[in-house]
N, C-alpha and C positions, 0 to 999 in steps of 0.2 A: 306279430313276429314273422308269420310266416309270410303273410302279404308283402313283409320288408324285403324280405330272401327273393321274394321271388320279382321284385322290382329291380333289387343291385342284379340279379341276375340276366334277366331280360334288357338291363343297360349294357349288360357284358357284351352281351350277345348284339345288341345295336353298333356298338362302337367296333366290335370284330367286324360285321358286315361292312361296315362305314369304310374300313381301312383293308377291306379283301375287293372291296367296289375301286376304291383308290388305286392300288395295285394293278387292277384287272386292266384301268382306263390306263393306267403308264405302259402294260405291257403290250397291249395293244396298239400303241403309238409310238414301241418301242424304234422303228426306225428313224421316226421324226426325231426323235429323240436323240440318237448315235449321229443323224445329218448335221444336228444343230451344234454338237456334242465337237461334230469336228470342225465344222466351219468356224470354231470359238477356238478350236486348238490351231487354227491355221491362223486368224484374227491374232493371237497369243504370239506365234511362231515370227510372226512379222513384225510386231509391235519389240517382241524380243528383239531382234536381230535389226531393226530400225533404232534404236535407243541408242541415242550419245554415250560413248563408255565417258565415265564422271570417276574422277579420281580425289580425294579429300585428303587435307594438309591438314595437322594442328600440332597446337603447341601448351605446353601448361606452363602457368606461372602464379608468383605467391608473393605482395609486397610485403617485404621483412618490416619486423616490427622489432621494438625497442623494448628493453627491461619494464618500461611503464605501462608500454601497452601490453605485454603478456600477462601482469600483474593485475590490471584492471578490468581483462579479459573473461573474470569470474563473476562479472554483473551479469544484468539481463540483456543485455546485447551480445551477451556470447561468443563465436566466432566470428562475428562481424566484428567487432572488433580487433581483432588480428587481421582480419583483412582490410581492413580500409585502412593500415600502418601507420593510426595516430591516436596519442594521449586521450584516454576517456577520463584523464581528471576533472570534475566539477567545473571548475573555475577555468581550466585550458577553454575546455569546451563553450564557454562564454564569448574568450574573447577569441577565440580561432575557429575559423569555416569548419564544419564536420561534414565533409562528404561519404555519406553511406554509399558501403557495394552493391548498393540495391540500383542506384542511378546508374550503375556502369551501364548496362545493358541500354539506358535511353541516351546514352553517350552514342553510345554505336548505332543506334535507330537513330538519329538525328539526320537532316541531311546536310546538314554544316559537317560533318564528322564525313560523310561519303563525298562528297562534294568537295574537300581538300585534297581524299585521296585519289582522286580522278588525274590529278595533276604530276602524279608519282609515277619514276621510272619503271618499268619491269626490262627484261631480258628476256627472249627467245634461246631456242638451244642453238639458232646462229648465230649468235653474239650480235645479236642486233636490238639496240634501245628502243624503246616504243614507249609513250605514256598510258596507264590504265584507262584512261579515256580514248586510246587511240585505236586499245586493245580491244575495245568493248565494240566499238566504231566498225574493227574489220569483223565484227562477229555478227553483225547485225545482219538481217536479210537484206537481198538486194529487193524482194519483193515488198516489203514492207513502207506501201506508199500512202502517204498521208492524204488523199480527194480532197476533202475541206480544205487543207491548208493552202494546196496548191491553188484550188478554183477563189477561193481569198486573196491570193496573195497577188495574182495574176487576172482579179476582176478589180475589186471594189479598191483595192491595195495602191491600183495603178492610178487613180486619182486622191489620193492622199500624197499630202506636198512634204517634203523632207522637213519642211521646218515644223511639222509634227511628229516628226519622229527625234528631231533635237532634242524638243520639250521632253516629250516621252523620256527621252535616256536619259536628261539630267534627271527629272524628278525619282527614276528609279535606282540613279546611284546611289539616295538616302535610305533605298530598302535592302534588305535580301531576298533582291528578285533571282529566282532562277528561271533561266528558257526552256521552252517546251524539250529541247532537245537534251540541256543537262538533264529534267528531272525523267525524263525517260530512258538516259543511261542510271541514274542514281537508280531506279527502280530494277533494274537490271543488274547492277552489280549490287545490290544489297542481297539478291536470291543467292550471291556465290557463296555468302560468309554469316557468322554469327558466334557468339561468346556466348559460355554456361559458366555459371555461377555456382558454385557448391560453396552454400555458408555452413554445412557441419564441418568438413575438412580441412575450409578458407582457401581453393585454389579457384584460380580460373583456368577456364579452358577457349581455346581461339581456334577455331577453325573455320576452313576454306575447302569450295568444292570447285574444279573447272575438269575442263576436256584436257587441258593439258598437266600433267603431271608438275613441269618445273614450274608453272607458274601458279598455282594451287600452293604450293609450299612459298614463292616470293609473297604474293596474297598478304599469306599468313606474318610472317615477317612486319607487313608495309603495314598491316592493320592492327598487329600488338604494337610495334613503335607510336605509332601513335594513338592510339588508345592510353597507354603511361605518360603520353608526353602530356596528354590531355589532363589526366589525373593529377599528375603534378603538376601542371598550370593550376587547375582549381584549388588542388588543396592546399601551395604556395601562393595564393594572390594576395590576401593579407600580409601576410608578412613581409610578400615582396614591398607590396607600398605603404608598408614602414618603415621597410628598410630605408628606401629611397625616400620619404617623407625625412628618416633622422637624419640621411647624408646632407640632403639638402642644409637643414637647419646646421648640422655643424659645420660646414663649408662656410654659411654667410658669419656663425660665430667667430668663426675663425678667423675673415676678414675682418670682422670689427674689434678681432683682440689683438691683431696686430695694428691696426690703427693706433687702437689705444695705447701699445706698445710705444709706438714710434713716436707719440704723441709726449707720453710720460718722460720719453728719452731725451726730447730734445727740450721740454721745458726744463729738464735737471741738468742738462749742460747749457742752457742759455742764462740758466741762474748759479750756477755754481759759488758767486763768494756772497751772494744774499740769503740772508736769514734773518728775515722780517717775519711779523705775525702773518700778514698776507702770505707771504709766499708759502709758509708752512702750512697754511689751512688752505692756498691751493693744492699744494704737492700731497697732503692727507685724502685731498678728496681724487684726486688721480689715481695716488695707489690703493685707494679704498673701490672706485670703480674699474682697476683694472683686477684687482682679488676678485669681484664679484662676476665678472665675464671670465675669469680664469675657470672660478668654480663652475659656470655655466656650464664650460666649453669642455673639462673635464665629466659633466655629466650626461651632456651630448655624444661626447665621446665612447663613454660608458654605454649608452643607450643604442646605439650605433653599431657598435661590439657585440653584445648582444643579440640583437635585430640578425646580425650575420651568423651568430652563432645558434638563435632559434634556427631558423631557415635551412641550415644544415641538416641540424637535428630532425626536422620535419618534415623535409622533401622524404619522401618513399621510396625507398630501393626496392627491385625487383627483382628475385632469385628466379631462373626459370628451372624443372623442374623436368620437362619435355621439350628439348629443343626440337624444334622443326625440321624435318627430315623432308626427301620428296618420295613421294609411294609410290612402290613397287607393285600392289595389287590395285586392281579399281575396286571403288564401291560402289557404285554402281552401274549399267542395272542387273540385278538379281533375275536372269533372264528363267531358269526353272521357277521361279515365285510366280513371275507374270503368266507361261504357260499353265502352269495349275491354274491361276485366279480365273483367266478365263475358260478353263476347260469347266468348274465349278460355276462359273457365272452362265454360262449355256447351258448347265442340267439341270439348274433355277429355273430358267427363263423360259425354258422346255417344257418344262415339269407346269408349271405356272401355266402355261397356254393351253396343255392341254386338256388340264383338270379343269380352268374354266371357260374352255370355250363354248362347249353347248348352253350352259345357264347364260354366258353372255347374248348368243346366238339368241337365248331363246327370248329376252328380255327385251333385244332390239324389236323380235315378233311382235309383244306383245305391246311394246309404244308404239308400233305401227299401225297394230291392229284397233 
């Protein structure tokens, strides 16, 4: 027992030394230490005051749901339900696309989805139009020079015959080719923007971050429009082409019931004072084939009707919740965050050098030696 006591003690007593030696080497390098201390606050200071002020736009929004979908809402899909603003009845769900709010977000990562918007006006506070691709264009560095491309395109490039580059561009019309130069704006303007998804609440959030104030809030704007438009392409494409699957059919019914119409009409006036068995067992099977295209063309109709009246019911309305304003403060940069981080990352790096520099000092010795 007493050999124990006097072990924990004697550790006491090692680990005090350990950390009064520790101490001793900091206070004694204290200069180094205040040097490196400031050089990291001036590093900080500059970094501050070089930083883009960055200004963010967003917007909230919630697609409304229907008496069905609130009610159905108590399954295990929860609020997702109320946000993806359609019917989780069994058998809906069979024969109708369910697009989860989980995909929104690979919507917006897509580069079809960035790659449309490039094409979209914006405004300046001059009133002057520009496209987001044109916007991104004047934002790019002048330095930013591509050597391979250039020494390719102006070596090996200059003996490559046009009617290779013919071929080349048809066979890529049949893809979704994009150029180096789109997907390096796509890559560029994907850092300005992004959606969060909240499935306890069921809202989204859209926002945008740029250097300019008005255009961070247009952004946001150009990228929830379409984001919805997108939604509701997907989640009406079925129904769209049944809609248009029934129009069609009862267009051509319709042709053929009035044929038969005009058919029936004029064999009943070209026979009028005849009443033979023939003609009665033709004129039976006329108005028996025109009843049977009438019913048709009635249930075409019906089905048609319908068709438009789901589609309605289906498409998703969007309440927005936070209209898009343009901001008044920047978010960033947090220029006192960055000063501290570096002032703390120099009393690390400080501290770190020169607690091990003699064991390192001494280690090179002794691989030498």
């Amino acid at each position: 027992m007493k050999n124990t006591q006097a072990n924990t003690h004697g550790n006491s007593e090692e680990d005090l030394i350990d950390i009064t030696a520790i101490l001793k080497k900091v206070w004694i390098e204290r200069k180094l230490i205040t040097k490196t201390i400031i050089c990291f606050f001036l590093i900080g200071c500059i970094l501050a005051l070089t930083s883009p002020v960055l200004f963010t736009s967003q917007t909230i929004f919630v697609p409304q749901v229907s008496d069905d979908d609130i009610s159905s809402a108590k399954n295990r899909l929860g609020s997702l339900a109320s946000l993806a603003g359609i019917d989780l009845n069994t058998t809906e769900m069979k024969n109708d696309s369910y697009l989860s709010p989980l995909v929104y977000k690979n919507i917006v990562d897509s580069e079809e989805f960035s790659l449309k918007l490039l094409d979209d006006e914006l405004i300046n506070l001059n009133a002057e139009k520009l496209t987001i691709r044109e916007y991104l264009l004047s934002k790019e560095s002048s330095f930013n020079f591509n050597l391979i491309g250039f020494l390719k395109k102006y070596t090996i490039g200059l003996f490559l015959n046009n009617e290779t580059d013919k071929i080349n561009s048809d066979v890529l019309k049949n893809y979704n080719f994009i150029t180096e130069l789109d997907y390096s704006l796509i890559k560029s303007f994907r850092k300005k923007f992004n959606i969060e998804l909240n499935q306890r609440d069921g809202y989204i959030t859209v926002y945008a971050v740029d250097e300019d104030a008005f255009i961070s809030s247009q952004l946001v704007d150009q990228i929830t429009r379409s984001l919805q438009s997108k939604i509701i392409e997907i989640r009406t494409n079925k129904i769209k082409e049944r809609l248009e699957f029934s129009k069609e059919q009862y267009e051509l019914k319709q042709v053929e019931f009035d044929l038969l119409q005009n058919k029936l009409a004029e064999f009943k006036d070209s026979n009028k004072s005849i009443s033979t068995a023939s003609f009665m067992a033709e004129l039976q099977k006329l108005e028996t084939e025109n009843q049977l295209q009438q019913n048709i063309l009635i249930n075409l109709a019906s089905e048609y009707n319908n068709n438009k009246i789901k589609l309605n019911k289906n498409t998703p309305i969007f309440s927005v919740i936070d209209m898009v304003s343009i901001p008044n403060e920047k978010s960033e940069p947090n220029r006192a965050f960055i000063v501290i981080i570096n002032i703390f990352l120099g009393f690390i790096l400080s501290t770190i050098f020169v607690l091990f520099k003699e064991p390192v000092i001494k280690l090179i010795k002794d691989i030498k030696d």
